[in-house]
C-alpha positions as CSV (number, residue, x, y, z in Angstrom):
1,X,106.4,70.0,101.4
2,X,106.7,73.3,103.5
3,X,109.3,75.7,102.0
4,X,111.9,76.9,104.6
5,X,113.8,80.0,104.1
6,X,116.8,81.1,106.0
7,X,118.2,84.3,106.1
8,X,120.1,86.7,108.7
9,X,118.2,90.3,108.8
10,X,120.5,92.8,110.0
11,X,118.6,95.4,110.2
12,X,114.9,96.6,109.3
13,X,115.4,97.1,106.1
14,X,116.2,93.8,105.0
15,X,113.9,91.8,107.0
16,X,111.3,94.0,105.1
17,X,113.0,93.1,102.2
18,X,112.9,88.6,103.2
19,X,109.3,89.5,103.9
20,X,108.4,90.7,100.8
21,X,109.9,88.8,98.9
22,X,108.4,85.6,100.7
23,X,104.9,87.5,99.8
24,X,106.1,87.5,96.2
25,X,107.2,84.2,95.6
26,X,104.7,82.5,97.9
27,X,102.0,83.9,98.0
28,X,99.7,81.5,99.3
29,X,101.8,80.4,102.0
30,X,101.9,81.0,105.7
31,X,105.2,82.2,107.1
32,X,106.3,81.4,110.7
33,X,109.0,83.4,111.5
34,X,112.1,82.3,114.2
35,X,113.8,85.0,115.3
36,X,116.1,86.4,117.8
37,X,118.0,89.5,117.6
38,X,121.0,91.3,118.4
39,X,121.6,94.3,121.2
40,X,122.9,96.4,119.1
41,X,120.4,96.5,116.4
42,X,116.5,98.1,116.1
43,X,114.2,95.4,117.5
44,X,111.7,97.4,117.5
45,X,111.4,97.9,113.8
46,X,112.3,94.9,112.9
47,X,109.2,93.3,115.3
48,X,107.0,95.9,113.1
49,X,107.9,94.7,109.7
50,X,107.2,91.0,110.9
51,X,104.0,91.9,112.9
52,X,102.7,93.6,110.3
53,X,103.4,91.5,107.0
54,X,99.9,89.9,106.1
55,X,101.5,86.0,105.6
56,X,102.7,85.8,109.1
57,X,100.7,83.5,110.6
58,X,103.1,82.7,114.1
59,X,106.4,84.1,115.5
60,X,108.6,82.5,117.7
61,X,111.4,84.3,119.7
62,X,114.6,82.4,120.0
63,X,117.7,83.1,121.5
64,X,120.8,82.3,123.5
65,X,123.8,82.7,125.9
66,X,126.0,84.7,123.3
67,X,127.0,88.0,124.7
68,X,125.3,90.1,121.8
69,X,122.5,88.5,121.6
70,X,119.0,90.1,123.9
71,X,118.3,88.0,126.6
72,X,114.8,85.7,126.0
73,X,113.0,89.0,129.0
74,X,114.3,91.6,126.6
75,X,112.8,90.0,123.4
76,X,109.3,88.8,124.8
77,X,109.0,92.5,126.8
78,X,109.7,94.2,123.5
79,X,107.1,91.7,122.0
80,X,104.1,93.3,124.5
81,X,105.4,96.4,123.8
82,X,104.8,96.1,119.9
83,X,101.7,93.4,120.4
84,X,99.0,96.0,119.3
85,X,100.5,95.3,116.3
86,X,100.2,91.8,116.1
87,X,97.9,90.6,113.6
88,X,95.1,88.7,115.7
89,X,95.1,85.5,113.6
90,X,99.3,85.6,114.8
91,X,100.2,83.1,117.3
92,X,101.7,85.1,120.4
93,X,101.9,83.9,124.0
């Protein structure tokens, strides 16, 4: 049974955090990480700390109408921009 783990980053820092943690208590496991993100917060570090973390195997960019959220364009651009990055066993498209 796959092991889901939900948790609201706020800011780099803590998604590093989730990520290790993850690494520590499941090691052996892939991670597939959801995530949308704020306007008002650093995307672009927080894309780097999931990018690079060895047991993330896919991540899928979510989002919606809410006025503080990044439009789907804004998330997927910032995704190319950090996409040299990407591990190449990550699914991205």
């Amino acid at each position: 049974m796959p092991v889901v783990y939900l948790d609201v980053c706020h800011n780099p820092q803590a998604v590093e955090c989730v990520l290790r943690e993850l690494a520590m208590e499941h090691p052996q496991s892939d991670v597939h990480v959801v995530c949308g993100f704020s306007k008002q917060k650093d995307m672009t570090a927080m894309l780097h700390h999931i990018a690079t973390s060895p047991n993330v195997k896919s991540i899928y960019p979510v989002t919606s109408s809410h006025f503080k959220l990044q439009n789907i364009e804004n998330v997927l651009s910032k995704f190319e921009e950090v996409g040299n990055l990407l591990h190449p066993y990550i699914e991205h498209k």
